[in-house]
C-alpha positions in Angstrom: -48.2 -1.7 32.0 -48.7 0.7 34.1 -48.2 4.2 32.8 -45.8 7.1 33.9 -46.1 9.3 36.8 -45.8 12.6 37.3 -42.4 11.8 38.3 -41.2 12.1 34.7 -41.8 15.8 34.0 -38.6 15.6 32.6 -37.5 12.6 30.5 -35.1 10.3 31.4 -31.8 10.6 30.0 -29.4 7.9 28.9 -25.5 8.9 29.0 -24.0 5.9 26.5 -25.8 3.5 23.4 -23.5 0.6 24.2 -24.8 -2.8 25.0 -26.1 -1.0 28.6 -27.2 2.4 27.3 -29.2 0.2 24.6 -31.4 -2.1 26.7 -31.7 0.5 29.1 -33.5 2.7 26.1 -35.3 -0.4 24.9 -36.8 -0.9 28.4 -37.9 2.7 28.7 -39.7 2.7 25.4 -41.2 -0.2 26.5 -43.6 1.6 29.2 -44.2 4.7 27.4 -41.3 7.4 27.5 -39.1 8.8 25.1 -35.7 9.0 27.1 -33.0 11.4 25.7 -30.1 8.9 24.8 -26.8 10.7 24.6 -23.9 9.3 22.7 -20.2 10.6 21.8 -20.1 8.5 19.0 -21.3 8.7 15.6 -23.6 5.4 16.0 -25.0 3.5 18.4 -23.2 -0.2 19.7 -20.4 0.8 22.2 -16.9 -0.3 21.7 -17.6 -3.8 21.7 -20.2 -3.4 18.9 -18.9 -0.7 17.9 -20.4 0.0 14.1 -18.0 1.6 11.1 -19.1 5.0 9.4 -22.2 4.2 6.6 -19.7 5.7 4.1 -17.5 3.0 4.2 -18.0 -0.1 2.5 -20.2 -2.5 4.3 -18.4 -5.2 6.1 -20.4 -8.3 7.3 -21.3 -8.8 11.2 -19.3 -12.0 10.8 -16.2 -10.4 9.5 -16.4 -7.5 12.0 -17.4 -9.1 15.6 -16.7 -12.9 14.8 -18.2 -14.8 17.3 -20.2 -12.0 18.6 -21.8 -11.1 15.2 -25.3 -12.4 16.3 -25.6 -10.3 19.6 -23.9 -7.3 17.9 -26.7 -7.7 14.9 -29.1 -7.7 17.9 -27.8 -4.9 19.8 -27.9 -3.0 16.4 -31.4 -4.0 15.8 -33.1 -3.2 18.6 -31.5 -0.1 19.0 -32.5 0.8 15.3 -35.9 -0.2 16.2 -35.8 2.8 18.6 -34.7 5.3 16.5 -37.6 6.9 16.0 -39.2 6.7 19.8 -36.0 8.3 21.1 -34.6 12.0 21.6 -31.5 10.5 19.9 -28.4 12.7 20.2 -25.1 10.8 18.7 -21.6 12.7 18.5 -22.5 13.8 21.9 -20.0 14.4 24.5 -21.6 15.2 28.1 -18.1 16.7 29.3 -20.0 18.0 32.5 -22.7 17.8 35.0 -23.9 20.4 37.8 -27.0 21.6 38.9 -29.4 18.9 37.6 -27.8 19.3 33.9 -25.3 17.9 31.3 -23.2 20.2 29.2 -22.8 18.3 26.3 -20.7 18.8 23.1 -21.6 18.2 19.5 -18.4 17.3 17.7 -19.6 18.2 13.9 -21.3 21.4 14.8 -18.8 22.3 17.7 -21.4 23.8 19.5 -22.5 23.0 23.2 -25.7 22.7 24.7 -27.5 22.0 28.2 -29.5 19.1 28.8 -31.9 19.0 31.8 -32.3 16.0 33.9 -34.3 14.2 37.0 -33.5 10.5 36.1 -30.2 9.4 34.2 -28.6 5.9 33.6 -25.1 6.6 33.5 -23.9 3.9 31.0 -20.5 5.4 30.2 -18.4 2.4 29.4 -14.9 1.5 29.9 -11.2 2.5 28.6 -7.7 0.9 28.4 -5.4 0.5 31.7 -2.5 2.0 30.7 1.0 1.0 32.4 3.7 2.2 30.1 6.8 1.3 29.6 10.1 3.8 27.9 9.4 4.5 24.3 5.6 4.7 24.5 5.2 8.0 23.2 6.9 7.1 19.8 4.5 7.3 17.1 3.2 3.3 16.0 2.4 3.0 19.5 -1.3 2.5 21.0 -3.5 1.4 23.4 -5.4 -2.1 22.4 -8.6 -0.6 22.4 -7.4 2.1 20.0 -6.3 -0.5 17.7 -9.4 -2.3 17.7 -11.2 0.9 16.9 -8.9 1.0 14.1 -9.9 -2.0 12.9 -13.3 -1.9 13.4 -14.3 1.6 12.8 -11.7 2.7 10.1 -11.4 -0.7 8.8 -7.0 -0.5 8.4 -4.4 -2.2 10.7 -2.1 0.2 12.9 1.0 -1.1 11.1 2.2 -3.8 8.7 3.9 -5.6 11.3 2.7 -5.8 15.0 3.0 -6.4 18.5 0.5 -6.9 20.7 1.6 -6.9 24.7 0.6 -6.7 28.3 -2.5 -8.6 29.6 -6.3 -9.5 30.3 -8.7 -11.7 28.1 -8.7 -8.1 25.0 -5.2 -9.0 24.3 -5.6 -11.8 22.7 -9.2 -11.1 21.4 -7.6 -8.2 19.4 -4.7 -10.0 18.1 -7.1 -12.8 16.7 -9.2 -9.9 15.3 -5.9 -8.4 13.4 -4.4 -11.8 12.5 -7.9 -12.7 11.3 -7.9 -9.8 9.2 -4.8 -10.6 7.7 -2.6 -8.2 9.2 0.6 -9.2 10.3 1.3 -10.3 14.1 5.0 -10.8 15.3 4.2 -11.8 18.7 1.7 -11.5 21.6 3.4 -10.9 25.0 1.3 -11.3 27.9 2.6 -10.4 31.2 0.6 -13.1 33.1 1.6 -16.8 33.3 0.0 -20.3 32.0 -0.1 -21.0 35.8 -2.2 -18.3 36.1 -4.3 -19.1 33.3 -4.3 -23.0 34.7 -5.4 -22.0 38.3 -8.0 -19.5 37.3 -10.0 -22.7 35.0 -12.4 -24.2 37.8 -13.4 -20.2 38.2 -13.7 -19.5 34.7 -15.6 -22.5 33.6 -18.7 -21.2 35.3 -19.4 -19.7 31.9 -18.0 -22.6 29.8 -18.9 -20.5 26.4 -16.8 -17.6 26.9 -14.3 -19.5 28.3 -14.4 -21.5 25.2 -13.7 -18.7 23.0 -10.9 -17.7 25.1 -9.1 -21.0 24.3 -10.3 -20.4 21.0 -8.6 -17.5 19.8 -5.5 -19.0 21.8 -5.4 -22.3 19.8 -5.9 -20.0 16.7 -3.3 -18.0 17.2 -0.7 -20.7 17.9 -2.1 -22.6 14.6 -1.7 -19.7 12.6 2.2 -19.1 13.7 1.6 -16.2 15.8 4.3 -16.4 18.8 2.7 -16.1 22.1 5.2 -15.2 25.3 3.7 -15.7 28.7 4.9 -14.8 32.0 7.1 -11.3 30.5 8.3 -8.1 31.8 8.1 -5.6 29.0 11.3 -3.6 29.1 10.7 -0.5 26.3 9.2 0.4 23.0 12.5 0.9 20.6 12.4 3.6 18.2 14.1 3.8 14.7 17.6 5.6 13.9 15.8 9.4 14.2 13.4 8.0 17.0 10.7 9.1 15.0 8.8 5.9 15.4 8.6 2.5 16.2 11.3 -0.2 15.1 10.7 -3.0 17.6 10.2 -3.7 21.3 11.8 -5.1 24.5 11.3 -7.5 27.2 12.5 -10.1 29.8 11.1 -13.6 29.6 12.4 -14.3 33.3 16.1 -15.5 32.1 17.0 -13.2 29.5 16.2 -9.8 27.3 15.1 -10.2 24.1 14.1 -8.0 21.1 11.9 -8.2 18.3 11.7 -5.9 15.3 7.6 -4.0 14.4 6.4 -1.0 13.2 3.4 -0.6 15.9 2.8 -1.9 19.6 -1.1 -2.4 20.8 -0.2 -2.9 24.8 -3.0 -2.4 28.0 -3.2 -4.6 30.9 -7.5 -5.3 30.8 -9.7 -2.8 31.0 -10.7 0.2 33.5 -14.0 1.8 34.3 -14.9 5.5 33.1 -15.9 7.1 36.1 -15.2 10.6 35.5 -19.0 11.5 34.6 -20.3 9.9 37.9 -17.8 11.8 40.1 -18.7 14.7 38.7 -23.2 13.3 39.6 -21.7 13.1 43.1 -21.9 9.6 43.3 -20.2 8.0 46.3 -16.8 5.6 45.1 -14.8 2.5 47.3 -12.1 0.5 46.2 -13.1 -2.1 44.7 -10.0 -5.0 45.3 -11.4 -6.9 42.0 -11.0 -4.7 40.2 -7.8 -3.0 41.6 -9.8 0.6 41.1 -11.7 3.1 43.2 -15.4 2.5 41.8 -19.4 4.3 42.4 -21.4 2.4 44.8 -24.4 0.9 43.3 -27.1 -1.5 44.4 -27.7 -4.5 42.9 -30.3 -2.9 40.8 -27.9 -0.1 39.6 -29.1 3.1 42.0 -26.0 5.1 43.1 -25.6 7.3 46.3 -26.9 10.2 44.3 -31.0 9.9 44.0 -32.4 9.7 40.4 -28.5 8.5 39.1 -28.2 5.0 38.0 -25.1 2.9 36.8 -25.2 0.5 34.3 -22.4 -2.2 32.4 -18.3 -1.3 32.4 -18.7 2.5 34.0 -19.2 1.1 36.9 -17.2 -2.5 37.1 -16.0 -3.9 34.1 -18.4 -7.4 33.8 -18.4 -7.8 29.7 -21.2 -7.1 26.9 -23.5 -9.9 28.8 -23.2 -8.3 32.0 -23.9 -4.6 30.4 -26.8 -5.4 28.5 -28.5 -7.6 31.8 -27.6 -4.2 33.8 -29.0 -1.7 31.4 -32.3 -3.3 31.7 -31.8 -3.7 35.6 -31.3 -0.2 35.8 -33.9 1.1 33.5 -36.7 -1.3 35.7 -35.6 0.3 38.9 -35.7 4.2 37.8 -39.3 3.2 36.8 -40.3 1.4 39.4 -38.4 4.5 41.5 -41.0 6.7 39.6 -44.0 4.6 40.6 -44.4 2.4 37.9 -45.8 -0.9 37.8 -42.7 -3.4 36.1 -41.8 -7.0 35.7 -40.2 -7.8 39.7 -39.6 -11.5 38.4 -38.1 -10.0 35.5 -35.8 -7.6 37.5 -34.5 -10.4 40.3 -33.9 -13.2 37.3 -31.4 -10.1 36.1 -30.0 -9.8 39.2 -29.3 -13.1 39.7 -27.6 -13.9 36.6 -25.0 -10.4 37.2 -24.4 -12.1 40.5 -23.8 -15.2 39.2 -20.9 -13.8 36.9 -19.2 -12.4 40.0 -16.9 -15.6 40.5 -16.2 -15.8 36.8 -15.1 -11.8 36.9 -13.1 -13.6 40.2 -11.5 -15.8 37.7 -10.2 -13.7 35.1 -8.7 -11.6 37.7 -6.7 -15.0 38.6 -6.0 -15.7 35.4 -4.9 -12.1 33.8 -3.5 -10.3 37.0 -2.2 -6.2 36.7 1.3 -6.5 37.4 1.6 -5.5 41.1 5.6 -5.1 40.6 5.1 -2.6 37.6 6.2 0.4 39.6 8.9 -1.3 41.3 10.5 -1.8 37.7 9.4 2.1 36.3 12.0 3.6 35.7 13.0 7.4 36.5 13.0 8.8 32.9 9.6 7.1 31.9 7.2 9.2 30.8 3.8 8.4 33.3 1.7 12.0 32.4 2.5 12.8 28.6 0.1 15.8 28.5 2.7 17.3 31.0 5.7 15.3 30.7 5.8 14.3 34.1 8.2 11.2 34.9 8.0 8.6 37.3 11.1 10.1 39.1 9.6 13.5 39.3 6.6 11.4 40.9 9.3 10.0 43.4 11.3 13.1 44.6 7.7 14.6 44.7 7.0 12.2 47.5 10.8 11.7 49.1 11.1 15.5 49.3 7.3 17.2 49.7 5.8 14.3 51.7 3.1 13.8 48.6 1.2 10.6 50.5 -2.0 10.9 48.4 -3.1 11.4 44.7 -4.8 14.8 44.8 -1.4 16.1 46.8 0.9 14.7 44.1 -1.2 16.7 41.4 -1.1 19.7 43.1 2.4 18.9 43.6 3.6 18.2 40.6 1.1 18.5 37.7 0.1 15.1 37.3 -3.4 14.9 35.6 -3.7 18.5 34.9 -3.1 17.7 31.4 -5.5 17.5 28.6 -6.7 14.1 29.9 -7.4 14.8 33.2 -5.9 11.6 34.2 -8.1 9.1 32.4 -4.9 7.8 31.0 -2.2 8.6 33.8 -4.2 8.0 36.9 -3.8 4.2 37.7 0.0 4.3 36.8 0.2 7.4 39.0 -1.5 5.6 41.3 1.0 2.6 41.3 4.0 4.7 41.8 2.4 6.7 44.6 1.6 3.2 46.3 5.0 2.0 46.1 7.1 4.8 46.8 4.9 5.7 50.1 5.0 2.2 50.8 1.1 1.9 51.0 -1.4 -0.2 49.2 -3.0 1.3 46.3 -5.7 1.6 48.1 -5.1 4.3 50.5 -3.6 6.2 48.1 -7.0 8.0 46.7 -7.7 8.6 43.3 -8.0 11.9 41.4 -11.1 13.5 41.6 -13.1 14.0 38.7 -12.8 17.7 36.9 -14.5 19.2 34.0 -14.5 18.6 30.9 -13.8 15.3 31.3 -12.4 15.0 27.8 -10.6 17.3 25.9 -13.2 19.8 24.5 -12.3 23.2 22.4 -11.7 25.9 25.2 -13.4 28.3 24.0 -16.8 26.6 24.2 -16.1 25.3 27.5 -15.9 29.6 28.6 -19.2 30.1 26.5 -22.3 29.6 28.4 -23.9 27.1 27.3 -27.7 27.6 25.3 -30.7 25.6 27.5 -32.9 23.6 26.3 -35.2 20.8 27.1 -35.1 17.4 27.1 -37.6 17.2 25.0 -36.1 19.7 22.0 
């Protein structure tokens, strides 16, 4: 092993500790640094692994990641077998980058710092796609990923009685996970169709075991009464008498409406990449079609546009856990070998290779779990697209029919959407959809919103407060 150059004055800095942000540590440590490993939350595994507070009573790998209990047990450990070789920094938010730094937040403390960098893996994960439909606002109602994280992290169900709609492989994943639980599932609705599912086999059998589990939790779910609806159109989220939260939902099977009474709604349609830190690096984006989303360029070894940034797992295409973990190492290998150390090149093509190889698998589940291109085309005016400023869909329209809004960074300034306390992270890609269709263009040429700062909500006070410096190495 060939020790580090001067070239790491400063030490690296790791912006995630899921499955990506993990290896990527664990490869650093390997040749001899210390890398700073920044984390918003409270412990280190990502959303996929994500681990429940130590004050809560201990539930087994088994009964939290089922089939992925052994390589979330092995995430876990290795990253616990770096605790005490790393400038670990958990509750963390990095809400914005400039001048060769990273303001971060500390939740607990509330207090905001400066971190220093020349060398960052930006391992910042993914979030839900969010297309909503009227009544999504009503209290009961949240993204799949936030009902996982529910489950997972809090250990408790969102309601007593639930439905699980819209599409992509974490739909039915996290209605096995409830249903497993014991909670109570009235129906999954999945926007895509069998034929879908049927065409997109031959693709998806290039990884037979994850296909496997797929038709798993499927099979399960049928055994285990749980109605499954393919091929829908949700219609609305109905509220109770005083619309003060949910009572049931709404949607069209492709002959008639029908209705069906809950107390919660988990709906996203797969997932989308968090992008806002590497936007804010500089990093250069194209659309990627696959994954219907402007995304940062990387090489196959992970280096962005921006010299010394590297992108690693879902922030920069969403691949799975596999896929993150494979690229976390890829990435950490080539900002050493970038600094003039000696590292395993067999090591770092066999990686390659294999994230390569998963390309026409990600090809498949595209096929078989499409977005719904005709979402806009049924949004209604009144529905609510930006809730942090109430903007509407129709507001989005008469934005475009009446100032000639053609592109996404117009229609904000036009009309306030993504100004809000989200900065678009949750309105953006239905913005984008409604844009698209009303202009007539593909999505596309629309544009996307640029990042802004903070890229999550953060108390506004601090973010007017300088922030204190300090090293790397603090």
């Amino acid at each position: 092993m060939t020790a580090p150059s001067s070239s790491f004055a400063l030490q690296p800095v790791i912006v995630g500790a899921g499955p990506a942000g993990v290896r990527a540590a664990q490869v650093l440590v390997a040749h001899g640094l210390r890398p700073v490993v920044i984390d918003e939350a409270s412990r280190a595994g990502g959303q996929i692994y994500r681990r429940p507070p130590s004050s809560l009573v201990e539930r087994s790998a088994n009964v939290l990641y089922g089939f992925e209990a052994r390589r979330a047990d092995a995430v876990h450990s290795a990253f616990d077998a770096l605790r005490e070789r790393i400038d670990y920094r958990p509750d963390s938010l990095v809400w914005n980058a400039q001048g060769g730094r990273l303001d971060v937040l500390h939740g607990p403390m509330r207090s905001t710092s400066s971190v220093p960098y020349r060398q960052l893996i930006v391992a910042t994960g993914a979030t839900d796609r969010v297309l909503p439909v009227p009544g999504w606002t009503l209290p009961g109602v949240y993204t799949l990923g936030g009902a996982q994280v529910a489950l997972k992290f809090q250990g408790c169900a969102i309601g007593q009685r639930v439905v699980f709609m819209g599409t992509g492989p974490l739909l039915y994943l996290v209605a096995y996970q409830y249903a497993k639980a014991g909670a109570k599932v009235a129906a999954v609705l999945d926007t895509s169709r069998f034929a879908d599912q049927l065409a997109a086999t031959p693709a998806m059998l290039r990884q037979p075991t994850v296909f496997a589990k797929g038709v798993y939790y499927v099979a399960w779910l049928r055994a285990h009464g749980v109605a499954l609806h393919g091929g829908v159109r949700p219609l609305r989220v109905l509220g109770d008498a005083t619309e003060s939260r949910v009572a049931g939902v709404a949607w069209h099977d492709g002959r008639e409406e029908r209705t069906l009474s809950c107390d919660a709604v988990g709906f996203g349609y797969a997932l989308r990449s968090e992008t806002q830190l590497a936007d804010l690096l500089g990093c250069r984006f194209e659309f990627a079609p696959l994954h219907r989303a402007h995304l940062p360029v990387r090489d196959a070894a992970g280096r962005s546009s921006v010299r010394g940034v590297y992108l690693a797992g879902d922030g920069a295409g969403i691949m799975g856990a596999d896929a993150a973990e494979w690229a976390g190492e890829r990435a950490a290998l080539a900002l050493l070998a970038d600094g003039g150390v000696a590292v395993d090149t067999a090591r770092a093509a066999m990686l390659e290779r294999k994230l390569h190889k998963l390309g026409a698998f990600r090809q498949g589940l595209e096929r078989a779990f499409p977005v719904p291109h005709d979402w806009a085309a049924h949004a209604p005016d009144e529905l609510v697209v930006c809730r942090c400023e109430n903007i509407t869909a129709g507001t989005l329209r008469q934005t475009v029919a009446e100032q000639g809004a053609d592109e996404m960074n117009r229609l904000k300034a036009l009309s306030r959407v993504g100004m809000g306390r989200c900065q678009g992270r949750m309105c953006g890609a239905a913005a984008a959809e409604i844009l698209a269709h009303a202009t007539g263009q593909p999505v596309q040429q629309v544009g996307r919103l640029r990042g802004q700062a903070p890229i999550k909500p953060i108390p506004i006070h601090l973010a007017a407060t300088a922030p204190s410096t300090e090293g790397a190495g603090a």
